[in-house]
Structure formats: structure tokens, C-alpha cells
N, C-alpha and C positions, 0 to 999 in steps of 0.2 A: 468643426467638431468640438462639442466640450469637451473640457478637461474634467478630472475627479474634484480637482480643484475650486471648480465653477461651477458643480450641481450643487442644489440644494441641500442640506442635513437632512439625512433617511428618515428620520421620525416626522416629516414634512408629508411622506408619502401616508395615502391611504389608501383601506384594504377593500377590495371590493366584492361582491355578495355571490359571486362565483367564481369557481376553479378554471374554467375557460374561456379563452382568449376570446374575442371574434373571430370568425373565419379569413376575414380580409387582413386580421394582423398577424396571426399566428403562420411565423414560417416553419415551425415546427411544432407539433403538438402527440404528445406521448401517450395513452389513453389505455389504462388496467396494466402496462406492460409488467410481465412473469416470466422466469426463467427458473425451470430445474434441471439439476444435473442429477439423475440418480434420483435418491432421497436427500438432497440441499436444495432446498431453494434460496437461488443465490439472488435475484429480484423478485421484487414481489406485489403487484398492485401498483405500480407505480405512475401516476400521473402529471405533465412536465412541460409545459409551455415556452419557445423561446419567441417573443411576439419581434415584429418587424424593429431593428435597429436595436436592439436588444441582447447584452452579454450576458451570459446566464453562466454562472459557480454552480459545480457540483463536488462537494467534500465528502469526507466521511473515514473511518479507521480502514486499515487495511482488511479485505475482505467483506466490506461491506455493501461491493455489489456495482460498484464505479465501472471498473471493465466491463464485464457486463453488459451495464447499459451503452457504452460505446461501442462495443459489439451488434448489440441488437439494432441500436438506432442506424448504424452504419451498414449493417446488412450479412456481416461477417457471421452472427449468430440467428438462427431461427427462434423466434420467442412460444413459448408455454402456451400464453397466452397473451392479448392486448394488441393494441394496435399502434401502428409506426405513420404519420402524417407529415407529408411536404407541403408546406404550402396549400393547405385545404386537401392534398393529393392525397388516395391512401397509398401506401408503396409496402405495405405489410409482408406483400407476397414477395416482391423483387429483390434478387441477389444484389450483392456488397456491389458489382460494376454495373448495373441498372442504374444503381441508386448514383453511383457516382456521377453518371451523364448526366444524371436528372439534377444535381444539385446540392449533392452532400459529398464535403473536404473533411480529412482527419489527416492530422500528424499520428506520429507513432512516440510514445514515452521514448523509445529507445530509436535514434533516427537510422533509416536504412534505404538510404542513396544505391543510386549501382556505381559501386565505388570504381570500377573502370570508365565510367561514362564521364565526359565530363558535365559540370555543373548546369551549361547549357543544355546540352542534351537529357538532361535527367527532366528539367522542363518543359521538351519538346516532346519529350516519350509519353509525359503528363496531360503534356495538350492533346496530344491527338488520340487521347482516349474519352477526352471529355466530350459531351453533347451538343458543339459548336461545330457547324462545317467550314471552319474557315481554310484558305490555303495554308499552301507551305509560308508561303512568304508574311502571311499574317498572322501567322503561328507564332511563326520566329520573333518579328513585330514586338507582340503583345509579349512575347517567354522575355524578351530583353527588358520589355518595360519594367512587367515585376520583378525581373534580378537586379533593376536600380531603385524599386521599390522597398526591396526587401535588402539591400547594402550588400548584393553580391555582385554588382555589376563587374567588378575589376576582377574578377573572379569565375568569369563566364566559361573558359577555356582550361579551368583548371580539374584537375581530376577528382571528382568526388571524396574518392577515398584518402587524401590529401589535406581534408580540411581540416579545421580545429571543433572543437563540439559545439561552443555558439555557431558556430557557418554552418555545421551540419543542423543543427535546430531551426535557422534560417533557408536554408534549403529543402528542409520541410515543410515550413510556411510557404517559402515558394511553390512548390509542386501542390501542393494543394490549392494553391493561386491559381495558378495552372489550369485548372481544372472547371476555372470560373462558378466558384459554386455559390449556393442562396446561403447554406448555411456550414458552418469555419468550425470541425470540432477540433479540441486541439488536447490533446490525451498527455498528462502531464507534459508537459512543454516545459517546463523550469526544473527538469530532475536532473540533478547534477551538477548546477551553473552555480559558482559563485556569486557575492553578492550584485559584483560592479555591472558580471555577465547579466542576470536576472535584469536588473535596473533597465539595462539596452533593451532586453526581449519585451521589456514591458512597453517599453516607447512603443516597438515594432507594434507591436497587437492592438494599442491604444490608434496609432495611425490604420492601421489594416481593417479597423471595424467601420471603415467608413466602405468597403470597398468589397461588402458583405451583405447580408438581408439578416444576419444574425449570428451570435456566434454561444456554444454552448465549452467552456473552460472547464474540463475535469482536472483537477489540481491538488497539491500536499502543499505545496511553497503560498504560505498564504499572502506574502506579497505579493505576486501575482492573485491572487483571489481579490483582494481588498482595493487595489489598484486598477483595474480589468472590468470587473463585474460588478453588472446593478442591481442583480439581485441573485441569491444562495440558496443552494439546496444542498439538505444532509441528507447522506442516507448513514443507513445502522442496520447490518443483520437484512439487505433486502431492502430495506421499507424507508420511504419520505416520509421522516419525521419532523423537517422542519423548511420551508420555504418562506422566503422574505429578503427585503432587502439588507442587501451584506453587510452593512455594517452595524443592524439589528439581529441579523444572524447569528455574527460572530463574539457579539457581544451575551448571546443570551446562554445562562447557567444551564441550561437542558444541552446543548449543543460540548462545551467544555467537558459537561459529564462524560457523555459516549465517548470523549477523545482521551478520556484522565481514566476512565474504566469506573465510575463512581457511581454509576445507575446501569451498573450490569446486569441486565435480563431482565430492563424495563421494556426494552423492544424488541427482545432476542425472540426467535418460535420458541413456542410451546411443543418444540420437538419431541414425541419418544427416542432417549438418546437408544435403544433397541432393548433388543431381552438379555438380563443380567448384569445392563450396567452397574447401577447401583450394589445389587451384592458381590461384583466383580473385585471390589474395593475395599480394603480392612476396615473399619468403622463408617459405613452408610449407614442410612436413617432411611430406608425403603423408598431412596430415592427421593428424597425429602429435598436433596442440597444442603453443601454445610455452610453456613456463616463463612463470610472474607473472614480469614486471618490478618490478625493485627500486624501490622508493620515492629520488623524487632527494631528495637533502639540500638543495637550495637554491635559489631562483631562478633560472630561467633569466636573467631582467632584473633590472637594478637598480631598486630596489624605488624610490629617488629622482625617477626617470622620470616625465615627466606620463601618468597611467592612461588606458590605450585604453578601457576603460570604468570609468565613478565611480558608483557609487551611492547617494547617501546615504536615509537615513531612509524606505525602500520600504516603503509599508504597502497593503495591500489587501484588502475585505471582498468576499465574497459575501454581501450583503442582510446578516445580523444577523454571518455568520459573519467572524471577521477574521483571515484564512488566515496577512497579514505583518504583521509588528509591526516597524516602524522599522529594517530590513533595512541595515547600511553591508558595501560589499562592492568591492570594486576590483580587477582585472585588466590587465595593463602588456602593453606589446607584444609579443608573441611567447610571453607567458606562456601554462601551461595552471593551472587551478584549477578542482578538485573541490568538488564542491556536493554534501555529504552528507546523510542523515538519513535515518529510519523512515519507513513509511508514511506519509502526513499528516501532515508535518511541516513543508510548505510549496514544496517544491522544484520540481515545476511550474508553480506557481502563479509562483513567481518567473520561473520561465522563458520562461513568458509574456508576464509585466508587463514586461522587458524589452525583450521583441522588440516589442509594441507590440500585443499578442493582449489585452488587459486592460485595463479604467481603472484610473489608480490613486486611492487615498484619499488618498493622502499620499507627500511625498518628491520626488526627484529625478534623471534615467537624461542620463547625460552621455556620450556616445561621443564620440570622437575628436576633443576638447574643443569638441564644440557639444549643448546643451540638446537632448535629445530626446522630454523628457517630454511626454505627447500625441500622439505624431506615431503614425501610422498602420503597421501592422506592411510594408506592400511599402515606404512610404516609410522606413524603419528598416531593411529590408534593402538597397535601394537604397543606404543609405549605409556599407554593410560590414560590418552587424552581421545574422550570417543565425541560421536556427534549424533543426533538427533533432528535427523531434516525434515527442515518447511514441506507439510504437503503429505507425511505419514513414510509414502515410498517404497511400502511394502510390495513384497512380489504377490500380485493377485492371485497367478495359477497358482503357488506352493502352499502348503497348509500352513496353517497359525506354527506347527513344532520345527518345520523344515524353513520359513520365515526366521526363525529363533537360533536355530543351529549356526544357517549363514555369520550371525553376528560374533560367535564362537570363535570365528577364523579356523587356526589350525589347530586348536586345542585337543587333548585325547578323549576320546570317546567316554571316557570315564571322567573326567573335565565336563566337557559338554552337560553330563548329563546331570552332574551335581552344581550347574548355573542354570540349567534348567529349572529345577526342583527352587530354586531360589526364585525367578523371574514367577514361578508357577505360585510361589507361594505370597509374593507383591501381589498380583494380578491371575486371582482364580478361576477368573472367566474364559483366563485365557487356557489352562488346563482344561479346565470341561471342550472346548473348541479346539483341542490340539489338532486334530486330525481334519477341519474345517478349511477350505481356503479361504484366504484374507478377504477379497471382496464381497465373500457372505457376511460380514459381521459389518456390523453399526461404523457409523463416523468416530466414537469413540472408543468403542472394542479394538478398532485399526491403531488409534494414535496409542491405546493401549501396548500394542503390537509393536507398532515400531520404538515406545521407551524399552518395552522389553528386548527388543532386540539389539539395543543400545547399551542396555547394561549386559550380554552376553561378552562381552570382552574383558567383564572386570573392570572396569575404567574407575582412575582414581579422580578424574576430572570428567563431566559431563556435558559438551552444548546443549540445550536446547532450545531448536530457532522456530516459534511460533507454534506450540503443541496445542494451543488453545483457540486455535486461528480456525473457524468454520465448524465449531462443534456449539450443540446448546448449554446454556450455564451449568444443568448440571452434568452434563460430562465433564467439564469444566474443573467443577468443583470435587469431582471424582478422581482427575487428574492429579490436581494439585493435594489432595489430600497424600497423593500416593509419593507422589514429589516430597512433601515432608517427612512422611518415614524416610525416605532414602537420602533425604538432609541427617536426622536422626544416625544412622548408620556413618555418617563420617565421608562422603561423598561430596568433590568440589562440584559446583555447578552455576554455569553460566545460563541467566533465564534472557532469551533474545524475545524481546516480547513487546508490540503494539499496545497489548492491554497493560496499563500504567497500575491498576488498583492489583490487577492478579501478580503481575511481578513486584512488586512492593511488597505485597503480602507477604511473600515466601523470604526474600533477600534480607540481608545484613547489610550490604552497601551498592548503590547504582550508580550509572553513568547512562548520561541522556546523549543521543547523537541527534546534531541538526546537519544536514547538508555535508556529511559524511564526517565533522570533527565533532571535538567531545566537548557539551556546551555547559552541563551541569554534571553535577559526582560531588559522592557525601554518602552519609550514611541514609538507611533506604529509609527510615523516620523523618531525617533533614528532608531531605530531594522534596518526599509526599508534601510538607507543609511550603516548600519552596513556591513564591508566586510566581518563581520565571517559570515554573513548569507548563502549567497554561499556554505562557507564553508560546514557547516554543511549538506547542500542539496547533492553537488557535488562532496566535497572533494581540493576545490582548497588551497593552500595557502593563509590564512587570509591575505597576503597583496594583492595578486590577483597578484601574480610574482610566476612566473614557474610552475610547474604542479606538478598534485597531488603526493602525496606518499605514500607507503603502512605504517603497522604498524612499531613501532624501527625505520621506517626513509628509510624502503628501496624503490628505486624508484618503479615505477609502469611499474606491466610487458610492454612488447613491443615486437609486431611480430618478428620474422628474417626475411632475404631478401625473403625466397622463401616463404613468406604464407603472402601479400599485402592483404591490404582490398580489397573485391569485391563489384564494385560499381554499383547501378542499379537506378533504379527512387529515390532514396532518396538522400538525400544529403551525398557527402561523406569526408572525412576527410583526407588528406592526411600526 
């Protein structure tokens, strides 16, 4: 097997005069695939080749359609539209355990062993689901070979639930192994691992692709991308925007854009964001969208001030996974600050453990200088620190006014009514719809909904974790407009945000999270102009010279001559 090391320089490959493989190489081949939920289309047209011996990257911002497609191709989702191919097979029709026998492996981002089994068994329950009839005895056989293939040999007899989170990522490759499949999807596989962890996972995979017909890598951690994969797909809002080889990929300015927010609503739908958006909002242009706002140069507060919220030393695990590593983070009165990073980089996870939605492992959550570590997330809003969840969250059956009240708490009726008349008077749309329930209105009329029901507490501090996450630009920019009045008013607020350009816009000062610690922090003018920012998005070289690298330094895989990127309506990379 090559190494990254011993292929050729990607600018060596060339591109060839069609999107489609052959039939005799393509062990996967994806064709118009569409998915809607509702009115989102979360994939869209998507076209995707993994030919024979062949690692294929799939990146892209959060929400832009990666699950999805691992769903679909896996069988767990029925698609819109488009077709799902094996190996020249079509399997469009066949459920997620069809497809399994036939030939397709996935790990899970988050690994789920049966944690009373032990680690043998969890491979033997694997095996005898797959499309081999072999015995018991060759079962076992083969399940031993790969738990010394995959470095859990000494480990076979031990209880799942027992492991550390590299064994558990490893025992995910194994049962997938397991399964003896043509093609290896592996759904962020590096979420959570420190660096030395990553480094090991990467060997693994780099050895494992010999013992494969293909393997298609959805990933955040672009060390494994650059290291793994010969060639990269983006998606954005749905849509393959850019396929090529990965180290053309991740080098090219169109790709950095969608990950830095700086070409926002070059690829987004041309969604109706529904009826009333735009006048929903105190100064819209009939739906025009407003211009990004400028990044402010400087704190709103003096930075001297005792912090309305202190965080020191946040750390927090799910079971083996350890999401925050020693998190310091402070927010002053009336400040706003953006909470950046990739995918699985830890940013709800913090957004939670603040408000009080999470145990913590470690550290300390100080609001308006009284200890609130422990305390329980109503009693944490109760005392002015509210939240604003990923996802809207609003109750569908109850009307937009009975949605609104909920956020009130226990307040008196006469209370209620005059935060009412205030949320009503932010968001007018939401007035006209009071008596509507939530899931009649638009994707933005909802995220509408659930800020409004976030300031129904009075909160003197605000989370909010990805408001902007699956709506079109200009809900968007409807949103954020509304965000800055409520900056205007003296209101602290934390922006947990994927999109680099929209929380920048609004902030005073950020902090970037990579692999759950904080890698960058400054004011939100500094960060923007910062080259590590890139960085840590895409993998470039902090000076923005040459292209990315895998872990220890080695360069990032790159095609051979005979397996060119295939180029179709998206953009391609040569």
C-alpha cells in the first residue's frame, strides 16, 4: 500500500471529461441524490463517485447536508430523489440491513457498542448479520483476526462499556469489519480524539483501506481528511460545490469561503424564507437582505468590569468522550461574544454546560458574581442567564402566544403580558401569528419564535447556539438584524455560531474552539483578520503558503495518475 507520503503532488492529477466512473470501478456511485425534510432541502442534486481502492473526503459547515448523505447512502434515510449504486448494483430501494449484507459499513460519530457485550461478541453479533454464510467457527476466526487487526486483540473478552473512547472508535471499525463490506463509511471517526489519539486512528484507516473496495470519510478533523483521502468533496446548503483532489481542495479560496461564512448565499437556496418575513423585522428592505455588518473593533465594556459571566477551567465528558478541555471564557455586561469553531468542536456542548443542561467534569460557571456550578438549567435561567437551542425547539402543537408564555416561567399574568407586548414589538410577525401553531410558520418565523421565547425570561445574558443554522440568507439577515437591536438594549450575548462572517459581524470579542479547547480569542476585528483562523476551519498553513498537512508533518494524500477527479456541474479542482 502507498503511503501519503509516496503519491505524487495532486496538481500531477488530471481532470477527466466526465462526472462518471466506469461501471467496472465505481464501487459506489450516487446519482441526482435529494433529500427534503418539510420545506429544507437538506441534499440536493448530488452526484458522488467512490471508484475501486479509492478514499473519498466529504467536508462541509455544519448543516450542510454530510449526515444526510450518510443516511441516505446507508439506507437509514429514503431519498426525495436520485439514486444509491453498489457496485454497478442499484440498492435505491433496499433498507439500511439489505444494504448491509450486500456490502456497505458505517461507524457512528458517536460509537455505540453494546456495552454489556464484550468486545468479541459485539463482533460476532456483527458477523452473523452480514452476507457471508460462514460457520460459528469461522466467524469467530475471522472476528479474532480483525480485533488484532484493528489493536484490540488483548481486549477481546473485555466489556464494551469498559473501553476508552479511542477502543470504542476502534471497535467501531472493527464491527464494521465485521461485516466484510466493499465499501467503509466512517461518519466523523476523529470527533473527540486528541491529537496523539487522531494520529493512531489515522494509521488504522490508512492500513484498513487495503482490506476495503473503498472507502467514503465524512469528517471535521481535517487531519484525517488530508491524511486518508485522495480526493474531497464540499458540500454547502445541500449542494457539491467542489470536488477534487484534497489537497486542491482544501487549498482552494471558494472552499475556505463557505467555512469562514465570506461567500454567504453564494450557494444557499433561493428559499422563500415564507409570508412576512422580511416585514416581521424592524428595518427590512422588502426582503432585500441587509449587508453583513462590519466587525466592531472593540469592546462594547470595559474589559476591567467584573464579568457578567466567568468561566474558568470547563471541562466535560460524554462517558469516554471529553467534548471540553479546560474552557476559560468571560463575557462583561452588555457585551456580545462569538463562540466559533467546526463541526464538533465543542460549541454546544458548552452551551449547554452553561445554562445548566450538562454535568460538568471539571471547572467553574460564575454569573453575576454568584457560583452557579451545579445548579439546575430553570434555576440558571431564573437568574438571567437564558438559552436559545440549536434546532428552534419550539412546541409545534401550542400557538406562537402559548410557545412565548412558556418562556415567562412563573412570572404574573400581568408580567407575562407586558414581555409579551415587548417580544411582540421585536418580532411583529410574530403578533400577527399569535394564535397560529409553530409548525405553520416558515424556518425563520420558528427561529423567530424560539428568540422570542428566550427573551420571555428577561434575561440579562443570552445563549445563542446556531440560530442561523438551516434557514436562507435572508432569514438570516432578518435575524441578525434583530440581534442587534437587542445588542442596542444592553443585553449580554453569547453567539455559538458555525458561520464565522455572521458572528463576527455582530461581536465585540471571540473565541475559536478546536477539538473542544480554546485555540484562538481577541477581539472579533483581530480573530477576522487572523490567518490561523482558516487554519483551524480548513487545515491551511497559518501563513496561508502551501497546502495543508496531515498529522507529524505528512503531506496530504493525493490521487495517482489513473484515478483524476470526475467533474460535473460543480466546481472542480484540478
Amino acid at each position: 500500500m502507498s503511503t501519503p507520503a509516496g503519491m505524487p503532488p495532486a496538481a500531477t492529477a488530471a481532470p477527466v471529461a466526465t462526472g462518471q466512473a466506469s461501471p467496472g470501478d465505481a464501487v459506489l456511485s450516487v446519482r441526482g441524490l435529494s433529500k427534503r425534510f418539510g420545506g429544507v432541502t437538506a441534499l440536493d442534486g448530488v452526484d458522488l463517485d467512490v471508484t475501486r481502492g479509492e478514499v473519498v473526503g466529504v467536508i462541509g459547515p455544519n448543516g450542510a447536508g454530510k449526515s444526510t448523505l450518510v443516511g441516505l447512502v446507508c439506507g437509514a434515510l429514503a431519498p426525495t430523489a436520485g439514486t444509491v449504486a453498489l457496485g454497478g448494483r442499484d440498492v435505491s430501494a433496499e433498507g439500511a440491513a439489505r444494504r448491509a449484507r450486500l456490502g456497505i459499513g458505517r461507524t457512528h460519530q458517536i460509537p455505540r457498542p453494546f456495552a454489556r457485550m464484550t468486545v468479541l461478541d459485539n463482533l460476532l453479533l456483527a458477523a452473523s448479520n452480514s452476507g457471508h454464510r460462514a460457520g460459528t467457527s469461522l466467524r469467530r476466526t475471522e472476528c479474532l483476526r480483525i480485533l488484532d487487526r484493528t489493536g484490540l486483540a488483548d481486549h477481546a473478552d473485555t466489556l464494551a462499556g469498559g473501553l476508552t473512547l479511542l477502543r470504542r472508535k476502534r471497535l467501531e471499525l472493527a464491527r464494521a469489519m465485521a461485516l466484510s463490506p466493499r465499501l467503509l463509511m466512517l461518519d466523523e471517526i476523529g470527533a473527540g480524539l486528541v491529537e496523539s489519539e487522531t494520529a493512531e486512528l489515522i494509521d488504522l484507516i490508512l492500513d484498513l483501506r487495503t482490506e476495503v473496495d473503498g472507502m467514503l470519510v465524512i469528517e471535521h478533523v481535517m487531519d484525517v481528511i488530508t491524511a486518508c483521502c485522495d480526493r474531497t468533496a464540499v458540500l454547502d446548503f445541500g449542494k457539491l460545490i467542489a470536488l477534487g483532489p484534497t489537497r486542491a481542495v482544501l487549498a482552494d479560496p471558494t472552499v475556505a469561503a463557505v467555512y469562514l461564512g465570506t461567500a454567504a448565499g453564494e450557494h444557499a437556496p433561493a428559499a422563500d424564507p415564507g409570508p412576512g418575513l422580511a416585514a416581521g423585522i424592524p428595518g427590512s428592505d422588502s426582503g432585500k437582505g441587509a449587508p453583513p455588518l462590519a466587525p466592531r473593533t472593540a469592546p462594547a465594556t470595559a474589559t476591567s468590569a467584573e464579568p457578567l459571566l466567568d468561566v474558568r477551567g470547563l471541562t466535560v465528558d460524554y462517558g469516554g468522550l471529553r467534548a471540553l478541555r479546560e474552557v476559560d471564557l468571560v463575557v462583561h455586561p452588555g457585551e456580545t461574544v462569538a463562540l466559533l469553531g467546526a463541526n464538533g468542536a465543542g460549541k454546544t456542548t458548552f452551551a449547554r454546560a452553561v445554562a445548566g443542561a450538562l454535568p460538568l467534569s471539571g471547572g467553574t460557571v460564575r454569573f453575576a458574581g454568584t457560583d452557579v456550578t451545579g445548579w439546575r438549567a430553570d434555576r440558571v435561567t431564573a437568574a438571567g442567564l437564558a438559552q436559545c437551542l440549536e434546532g428552534r425547539r419550539i412546541f409545534g402543537t401550542l400557538s406562537v402566544e402559548e410557545n412565548l408564555v412558556l418562556g415567562a416561567g412563573d412570572a404574573s399574568a400581568a408580567e407575562r403580558s407586558r414581555r409579551l407586548e415587548q417580544v411582540y414589538d421585536v418580532f411583529p410577525i410574530l403578533a400577527d401569528r399569535r394564535n397560529q401553531s409553530g409548525t405553520a410558520m416558515s424556518g425563520g418565523q420558528q427561529q423567530m419564535l424560539a428568540v422570542g421565547r428566550a427573551l420571555m425570561s428577561e434575561p440579562r445574558l443570552v445563549v445563542f447556539d446556531e440560530i442561523s443554522l438551516g434557514l436562507a440568507p435572508i432569514a438570516v439577515d432578518r435575524l441578525y438584524e434583530a440581534l442587534d437591536t437587542l445588542r442596542s438594549s444592553g443585553v449580554a450575548m453569547v453567539l455559538v455560531e458555525q458561520n464565522i462572517a455572521r458572528g463576527l459581524s455582530l461581536a465585540d470579542r471571540a473565541y475559536v474552539l478546536a477539538q473542544g479547547r480554546i485555540a484562538l480569542q481577541g477581539n472579533a476585528a483581530d480573530v477576522a483578520k487572523d490567518p490561523a483562523l482558516a487554519a483551524l476551519y480548513v487545515g491551511e498553513s497559518a501563513d496561508g503558503r502551501g497546502g495543508p498537512t496531515g498529522p507529524r508533518g505528512i503531506p496530504a494524500a493525493s490521487p495517482s495518475h489513473d484515478r483524476p477527479a470526475h467533474p460535473t456541474h460543480r466546481k472542480e479542482l484540478p
